[in-house]
N, C-alpha and C positions, 0 to 999 in steps of 0.2 A: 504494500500500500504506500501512494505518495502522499506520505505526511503533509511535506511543504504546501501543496493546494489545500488541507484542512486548515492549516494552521490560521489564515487569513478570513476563515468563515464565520460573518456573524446574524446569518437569517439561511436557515431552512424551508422553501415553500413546496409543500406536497398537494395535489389535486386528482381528487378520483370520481368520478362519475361511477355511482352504482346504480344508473336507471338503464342496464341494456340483460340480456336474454345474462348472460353468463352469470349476474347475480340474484338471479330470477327465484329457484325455491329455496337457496339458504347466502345469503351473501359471504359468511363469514368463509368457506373455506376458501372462496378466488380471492377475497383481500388479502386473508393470511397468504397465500401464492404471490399476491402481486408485495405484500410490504416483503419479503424474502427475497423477493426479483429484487427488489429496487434496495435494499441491503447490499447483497452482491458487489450492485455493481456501483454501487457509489465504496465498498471496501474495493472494489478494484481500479478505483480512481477517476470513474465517472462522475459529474458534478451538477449533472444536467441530463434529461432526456425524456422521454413520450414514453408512456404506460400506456402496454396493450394488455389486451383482457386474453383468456384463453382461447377466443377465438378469433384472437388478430387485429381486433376493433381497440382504435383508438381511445382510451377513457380517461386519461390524465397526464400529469406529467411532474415534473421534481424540479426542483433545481436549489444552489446553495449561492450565496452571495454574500 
């Protein structure tokens, strides 16, 4: 992990749209997928980027500033 890009961050913004089919009869287990996704890759030095759902649709997005 590159520290250096953390070190500088002082706002987190996360955004999920849960009105589409993939959160449809239980929301909780695609969140828990999608906040894991988006762990990953912000531990792998991503800072920024579009949250897709399990079926590829567009529903949010991250970014750290």
């Amino acid at each position: 992990m590159n520290t250096e890009t953390i070190k500088g961050t002082s706002n987190f913004t996360l955004n999920i749209d849960c009105e589409n089919l993939a959160f449809e009869d239980d929301a909780a287990p695609e969140l828990a997928r999608l906040l894991r996704e988006i762990a990953d890759r912000i531990e792998s030095g991503s800072m920024a980027g579009n949250i897709r759902d399990i079926n590829g649709n567009r529903v949010g997005s991250f970014k750290t500033n």
